[in-house]
Biopython code that builds the backbone (N, CA, C, O; Angstrom):
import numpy as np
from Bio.PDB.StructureBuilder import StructureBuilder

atoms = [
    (1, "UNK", "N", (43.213, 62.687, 205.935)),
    (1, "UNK", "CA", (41.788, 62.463, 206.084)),
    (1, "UNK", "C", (41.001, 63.576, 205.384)),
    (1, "UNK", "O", (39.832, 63.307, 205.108)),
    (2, "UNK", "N", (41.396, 64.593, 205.110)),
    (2, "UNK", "CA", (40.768, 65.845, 205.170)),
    (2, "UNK", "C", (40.961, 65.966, 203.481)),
    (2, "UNK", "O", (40.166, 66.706, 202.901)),
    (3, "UNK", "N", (41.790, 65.400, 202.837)),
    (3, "UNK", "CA", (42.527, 65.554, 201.416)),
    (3, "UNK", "C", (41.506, 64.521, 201.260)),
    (3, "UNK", "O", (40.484, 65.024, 200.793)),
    (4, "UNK", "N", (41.361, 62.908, 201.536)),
    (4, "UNK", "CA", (40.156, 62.252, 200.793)),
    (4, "UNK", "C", (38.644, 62.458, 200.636)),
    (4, "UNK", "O", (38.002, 62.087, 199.653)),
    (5, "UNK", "N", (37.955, 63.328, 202.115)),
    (5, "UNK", "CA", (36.810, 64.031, 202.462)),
    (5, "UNK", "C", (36.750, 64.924, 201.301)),
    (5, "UNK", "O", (35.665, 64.915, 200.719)),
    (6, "UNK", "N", (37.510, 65.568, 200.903)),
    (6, "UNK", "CA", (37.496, 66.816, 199.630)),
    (6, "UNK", "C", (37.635, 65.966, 198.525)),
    (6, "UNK", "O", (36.898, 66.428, 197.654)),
    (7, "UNK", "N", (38.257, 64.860, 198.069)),
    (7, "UNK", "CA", (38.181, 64.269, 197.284)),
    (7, "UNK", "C", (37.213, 63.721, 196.794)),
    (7, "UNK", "O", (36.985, 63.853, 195.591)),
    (8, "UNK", "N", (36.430, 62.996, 197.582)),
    (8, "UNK", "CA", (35.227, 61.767, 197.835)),
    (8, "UNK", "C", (34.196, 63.361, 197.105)),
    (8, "UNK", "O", (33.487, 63.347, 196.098)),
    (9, "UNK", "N", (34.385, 64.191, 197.750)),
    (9, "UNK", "CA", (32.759, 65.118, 197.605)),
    (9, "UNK", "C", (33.230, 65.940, 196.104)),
    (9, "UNK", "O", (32.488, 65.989, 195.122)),
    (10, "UNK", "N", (34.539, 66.527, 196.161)),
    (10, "UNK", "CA", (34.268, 66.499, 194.383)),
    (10, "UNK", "C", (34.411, 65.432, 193.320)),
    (10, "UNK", "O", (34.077, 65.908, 192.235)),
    (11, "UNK", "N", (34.708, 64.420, 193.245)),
    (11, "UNK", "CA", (34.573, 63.520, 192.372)),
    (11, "UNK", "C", (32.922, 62.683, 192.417)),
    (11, "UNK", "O", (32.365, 62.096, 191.490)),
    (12, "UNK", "N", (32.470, 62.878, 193.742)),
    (12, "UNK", "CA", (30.838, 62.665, 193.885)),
    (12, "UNK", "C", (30.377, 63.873, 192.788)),
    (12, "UNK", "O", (29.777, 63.660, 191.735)),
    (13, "UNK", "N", (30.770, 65.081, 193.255)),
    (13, "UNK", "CA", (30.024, 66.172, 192.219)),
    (13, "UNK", "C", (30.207, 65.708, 190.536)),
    (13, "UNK", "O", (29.313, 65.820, 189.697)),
    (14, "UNK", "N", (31.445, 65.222, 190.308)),
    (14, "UNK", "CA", (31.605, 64.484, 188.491)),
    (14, "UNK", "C", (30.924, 63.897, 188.418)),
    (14, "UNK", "O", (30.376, 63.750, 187.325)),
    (15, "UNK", "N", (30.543, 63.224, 189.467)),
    (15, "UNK", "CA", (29.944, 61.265, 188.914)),
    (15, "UNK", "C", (28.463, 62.113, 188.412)),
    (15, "UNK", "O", (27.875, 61.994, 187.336)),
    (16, "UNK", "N", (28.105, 62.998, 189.597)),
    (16, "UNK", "CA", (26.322, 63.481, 189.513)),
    (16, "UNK", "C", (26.274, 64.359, 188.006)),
    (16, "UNK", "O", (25.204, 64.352, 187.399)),
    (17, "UNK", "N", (27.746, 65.298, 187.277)),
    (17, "UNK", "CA", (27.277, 65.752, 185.819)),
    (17, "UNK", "C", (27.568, 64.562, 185.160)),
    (17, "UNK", "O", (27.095, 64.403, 184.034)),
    (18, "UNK", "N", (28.230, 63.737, 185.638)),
    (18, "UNK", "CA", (28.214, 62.201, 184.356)),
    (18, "UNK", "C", (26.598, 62.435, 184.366)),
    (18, "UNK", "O", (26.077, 63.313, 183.678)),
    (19, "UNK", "N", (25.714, 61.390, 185.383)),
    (19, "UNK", "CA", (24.973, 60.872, 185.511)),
    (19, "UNK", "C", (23.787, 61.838, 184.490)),
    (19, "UNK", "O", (22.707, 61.469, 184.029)),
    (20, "UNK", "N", (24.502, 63.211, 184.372)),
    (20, "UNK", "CA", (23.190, 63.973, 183.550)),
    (20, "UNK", "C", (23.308, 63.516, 182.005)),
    (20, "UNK", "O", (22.443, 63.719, 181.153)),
    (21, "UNK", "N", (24.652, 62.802, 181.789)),
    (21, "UNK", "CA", (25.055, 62.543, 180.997)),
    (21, "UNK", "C", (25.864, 63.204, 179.618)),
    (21, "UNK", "O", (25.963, 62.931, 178.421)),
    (22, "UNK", "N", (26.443, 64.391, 180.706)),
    (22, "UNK", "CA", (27.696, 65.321, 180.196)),
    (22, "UNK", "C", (29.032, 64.812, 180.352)),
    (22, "UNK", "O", (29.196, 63.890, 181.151)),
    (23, "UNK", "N", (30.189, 65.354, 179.597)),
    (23, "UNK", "CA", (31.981, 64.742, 180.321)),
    (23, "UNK", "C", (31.745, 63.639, 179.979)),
    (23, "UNK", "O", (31.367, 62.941, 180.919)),
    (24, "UNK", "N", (31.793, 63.163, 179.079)),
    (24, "UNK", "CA", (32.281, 61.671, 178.497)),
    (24, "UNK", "C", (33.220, 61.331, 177.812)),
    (24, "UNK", "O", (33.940, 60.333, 177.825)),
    (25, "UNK", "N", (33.163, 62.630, 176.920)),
    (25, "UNK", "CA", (34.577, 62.667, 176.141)),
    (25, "UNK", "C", (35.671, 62.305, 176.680)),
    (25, "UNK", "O", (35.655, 62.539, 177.888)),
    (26, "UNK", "N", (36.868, 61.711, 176.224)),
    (26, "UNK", "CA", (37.616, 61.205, 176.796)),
    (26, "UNK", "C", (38.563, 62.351, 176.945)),
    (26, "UNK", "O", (39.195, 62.140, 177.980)),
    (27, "UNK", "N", (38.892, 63.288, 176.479)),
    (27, "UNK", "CA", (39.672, 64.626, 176.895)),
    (27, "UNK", "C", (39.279, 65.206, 177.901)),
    (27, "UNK", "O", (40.089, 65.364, 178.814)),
    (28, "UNK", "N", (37.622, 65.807, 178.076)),
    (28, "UNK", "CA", (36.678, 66.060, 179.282)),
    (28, "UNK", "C", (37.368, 65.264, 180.296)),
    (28, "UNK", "O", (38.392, 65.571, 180.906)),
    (29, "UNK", "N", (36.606, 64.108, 180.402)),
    (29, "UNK", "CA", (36.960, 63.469, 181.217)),
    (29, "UNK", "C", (38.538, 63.120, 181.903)),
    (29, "UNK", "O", (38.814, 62.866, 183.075)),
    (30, "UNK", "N", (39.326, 63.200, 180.851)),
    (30, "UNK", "CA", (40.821, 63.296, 181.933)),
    (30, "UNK", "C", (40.764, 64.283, 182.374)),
    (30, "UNK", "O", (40.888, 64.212, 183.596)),
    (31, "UNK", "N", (40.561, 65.784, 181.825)),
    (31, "UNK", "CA", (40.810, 67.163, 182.353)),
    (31, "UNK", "C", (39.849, 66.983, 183.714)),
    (31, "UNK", "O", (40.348, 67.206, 184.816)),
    (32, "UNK", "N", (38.677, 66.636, 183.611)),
    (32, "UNK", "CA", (38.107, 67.010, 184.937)),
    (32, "UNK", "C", (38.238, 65.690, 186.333)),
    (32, "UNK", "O", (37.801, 65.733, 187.483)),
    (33, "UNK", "N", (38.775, 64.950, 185.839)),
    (33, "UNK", "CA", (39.888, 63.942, 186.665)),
    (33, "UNK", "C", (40.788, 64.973, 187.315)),
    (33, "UNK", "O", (40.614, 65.377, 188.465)),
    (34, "UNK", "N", (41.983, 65.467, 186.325)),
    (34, "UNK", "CA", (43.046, 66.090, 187.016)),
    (34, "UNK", "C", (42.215, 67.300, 187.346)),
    (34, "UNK", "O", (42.908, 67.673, 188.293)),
    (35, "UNK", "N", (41.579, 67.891, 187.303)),
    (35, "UNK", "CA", (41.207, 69.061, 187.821)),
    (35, "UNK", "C", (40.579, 68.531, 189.475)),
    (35, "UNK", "O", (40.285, 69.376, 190.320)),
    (36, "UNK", "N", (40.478, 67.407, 189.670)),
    (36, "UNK", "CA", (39.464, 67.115, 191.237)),
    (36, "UNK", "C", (40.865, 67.004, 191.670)),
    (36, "UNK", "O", (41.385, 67.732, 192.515)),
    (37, "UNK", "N", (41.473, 65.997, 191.002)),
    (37, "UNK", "CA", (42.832, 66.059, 192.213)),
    (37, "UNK", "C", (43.759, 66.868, 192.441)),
    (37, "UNK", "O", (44.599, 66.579, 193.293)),
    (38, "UNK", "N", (43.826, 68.033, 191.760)),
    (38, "UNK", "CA", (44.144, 69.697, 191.949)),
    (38, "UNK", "C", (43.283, 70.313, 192.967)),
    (38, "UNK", "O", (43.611, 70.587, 194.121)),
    (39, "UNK", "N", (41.991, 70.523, 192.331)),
    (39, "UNK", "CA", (40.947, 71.108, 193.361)),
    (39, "UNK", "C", (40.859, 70.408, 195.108)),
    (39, "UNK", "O", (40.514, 71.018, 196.120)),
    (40, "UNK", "N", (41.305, 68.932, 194.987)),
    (40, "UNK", "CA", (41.052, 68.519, 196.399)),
    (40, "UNK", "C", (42.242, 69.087, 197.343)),
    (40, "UNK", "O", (42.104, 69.302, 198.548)),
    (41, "UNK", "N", (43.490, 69.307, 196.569)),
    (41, "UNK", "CA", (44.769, 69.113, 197.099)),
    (41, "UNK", "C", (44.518, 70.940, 197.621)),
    (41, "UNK", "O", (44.818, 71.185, 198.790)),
    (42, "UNK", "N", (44.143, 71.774, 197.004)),
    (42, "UNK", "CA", (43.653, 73.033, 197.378)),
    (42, "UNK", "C", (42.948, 72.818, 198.349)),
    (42, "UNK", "O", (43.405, 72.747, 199.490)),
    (43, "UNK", "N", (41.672, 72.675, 198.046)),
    (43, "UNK", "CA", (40.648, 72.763, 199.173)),
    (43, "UNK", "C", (40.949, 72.292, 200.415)),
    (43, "UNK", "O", (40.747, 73.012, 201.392)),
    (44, "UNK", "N", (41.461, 71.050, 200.547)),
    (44, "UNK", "CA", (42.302, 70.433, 201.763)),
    (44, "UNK", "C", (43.291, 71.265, 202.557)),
    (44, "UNK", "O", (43.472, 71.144, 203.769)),
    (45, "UNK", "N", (43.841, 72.020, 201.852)),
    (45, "UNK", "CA", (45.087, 72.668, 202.259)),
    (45, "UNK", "C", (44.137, 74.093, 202.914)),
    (45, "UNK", "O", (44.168, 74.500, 204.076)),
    (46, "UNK", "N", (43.379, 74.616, 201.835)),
    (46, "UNK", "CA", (42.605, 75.846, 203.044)),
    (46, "UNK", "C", (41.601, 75.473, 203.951)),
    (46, "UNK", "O", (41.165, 76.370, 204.673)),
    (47, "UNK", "N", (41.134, 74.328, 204.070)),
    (47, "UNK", "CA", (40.434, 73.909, 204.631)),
    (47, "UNK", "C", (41.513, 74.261, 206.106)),
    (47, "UNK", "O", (41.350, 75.178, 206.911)),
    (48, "UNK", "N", (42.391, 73.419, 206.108)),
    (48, "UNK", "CA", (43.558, 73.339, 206.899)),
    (48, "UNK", "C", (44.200, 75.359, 207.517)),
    (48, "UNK", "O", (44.078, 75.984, 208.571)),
    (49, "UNK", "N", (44.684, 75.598, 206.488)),
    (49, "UNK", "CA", (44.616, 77.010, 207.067)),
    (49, "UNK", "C", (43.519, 77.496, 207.627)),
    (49, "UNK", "O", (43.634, 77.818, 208.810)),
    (50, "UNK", "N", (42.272, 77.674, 207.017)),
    (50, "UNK", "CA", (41.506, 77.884, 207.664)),
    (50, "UNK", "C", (41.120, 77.423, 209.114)),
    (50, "UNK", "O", (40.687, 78.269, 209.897)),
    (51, "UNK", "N", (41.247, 76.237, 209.467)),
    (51, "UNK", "CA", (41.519, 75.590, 210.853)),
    (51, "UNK", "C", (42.163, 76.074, 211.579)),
    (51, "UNK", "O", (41.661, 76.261, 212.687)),
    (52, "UNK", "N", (43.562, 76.518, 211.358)),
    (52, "UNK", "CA", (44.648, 77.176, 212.070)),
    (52, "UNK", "C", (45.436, 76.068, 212.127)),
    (52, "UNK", "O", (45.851, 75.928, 213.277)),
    (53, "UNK", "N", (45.886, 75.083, 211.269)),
    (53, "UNK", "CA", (46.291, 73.920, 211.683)),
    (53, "UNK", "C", (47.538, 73.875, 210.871)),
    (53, "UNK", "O", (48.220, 72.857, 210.987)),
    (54, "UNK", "N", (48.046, 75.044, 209.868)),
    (54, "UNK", "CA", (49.149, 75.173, 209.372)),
    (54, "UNK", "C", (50.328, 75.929, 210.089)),
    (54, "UNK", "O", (50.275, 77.139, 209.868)),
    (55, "UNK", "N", (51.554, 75.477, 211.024)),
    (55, "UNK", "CA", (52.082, 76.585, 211.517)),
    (55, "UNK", "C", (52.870, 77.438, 211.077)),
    (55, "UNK", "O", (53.552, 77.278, 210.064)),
    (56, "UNK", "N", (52.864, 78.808, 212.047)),
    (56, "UNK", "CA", (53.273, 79.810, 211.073)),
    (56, "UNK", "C", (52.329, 80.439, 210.617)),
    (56, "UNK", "O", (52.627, 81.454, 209.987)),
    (57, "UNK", "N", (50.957, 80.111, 210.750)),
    (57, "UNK", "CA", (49.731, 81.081, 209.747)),
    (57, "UNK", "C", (49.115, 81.125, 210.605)),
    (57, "UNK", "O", (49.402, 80.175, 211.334)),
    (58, "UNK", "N", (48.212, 81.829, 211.086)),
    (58, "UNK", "CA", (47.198, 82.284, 211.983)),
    (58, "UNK", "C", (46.282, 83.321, 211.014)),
    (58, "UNK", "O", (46.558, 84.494, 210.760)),
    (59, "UNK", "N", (45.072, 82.524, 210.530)),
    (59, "UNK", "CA", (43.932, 82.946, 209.670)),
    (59, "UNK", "C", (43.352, 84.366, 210.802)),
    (59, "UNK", "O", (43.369, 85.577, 210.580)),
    (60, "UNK", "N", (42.957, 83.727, 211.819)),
    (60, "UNK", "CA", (42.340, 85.327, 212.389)),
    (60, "UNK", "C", (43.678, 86.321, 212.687)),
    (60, "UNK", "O", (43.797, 87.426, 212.157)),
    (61, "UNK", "N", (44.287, 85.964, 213.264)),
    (61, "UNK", "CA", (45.223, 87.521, 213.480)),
    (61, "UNK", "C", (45.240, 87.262, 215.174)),
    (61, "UNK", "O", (45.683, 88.223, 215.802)),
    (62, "UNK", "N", (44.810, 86.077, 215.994)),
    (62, "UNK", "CA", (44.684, 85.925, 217.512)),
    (62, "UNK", "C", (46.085, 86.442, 218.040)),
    (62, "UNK", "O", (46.336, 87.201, 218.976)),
    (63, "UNK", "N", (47.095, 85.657, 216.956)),
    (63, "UNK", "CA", (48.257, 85.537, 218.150)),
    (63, "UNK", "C", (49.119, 86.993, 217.933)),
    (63, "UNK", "O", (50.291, 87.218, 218.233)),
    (64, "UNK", "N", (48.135, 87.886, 217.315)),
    (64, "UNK", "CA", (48.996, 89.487, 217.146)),
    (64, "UNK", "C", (49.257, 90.536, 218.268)),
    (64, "UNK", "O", (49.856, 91.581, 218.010)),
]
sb = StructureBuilder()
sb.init_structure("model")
sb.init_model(0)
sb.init_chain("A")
sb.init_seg("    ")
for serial, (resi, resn, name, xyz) in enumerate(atoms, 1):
    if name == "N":
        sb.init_residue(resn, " ", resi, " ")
    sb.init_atom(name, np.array(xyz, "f"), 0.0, 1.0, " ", f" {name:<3s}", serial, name[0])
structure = sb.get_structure()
């Protein structure tokens, strides 16, 4: 859920520099394709650490 939420909002951010009418190129445009589904697969994942929802990691330091 958390991997498509990050998805949906950076590929919203492409569509809005399309719409200025930048990234058309067809090289642009694959690179910043694979770059959202890199960037989501990140962001998702610290999103997640950040939560505390990875085990084994504890972002604040609670369980020290």
């Amino acid at each position: 859920f958390t991997l498509s939420i990050v998805y949906h909002t950076l590929n919203g951010i492409r569509h809005l520099v399309w719409d200025s009418g930048h990234g058309f190129t067809p090289k642009l445009a694959s690179f910043t394709g694979g770059l959202v589904i890199l960037a989501s697969i990140v962001g998702a994942v610290a999103i997640w650490i950040a939560a505390g929802l990875v085990p084994g990691i504890d972002p604040l330091g609670v369980g020290q």
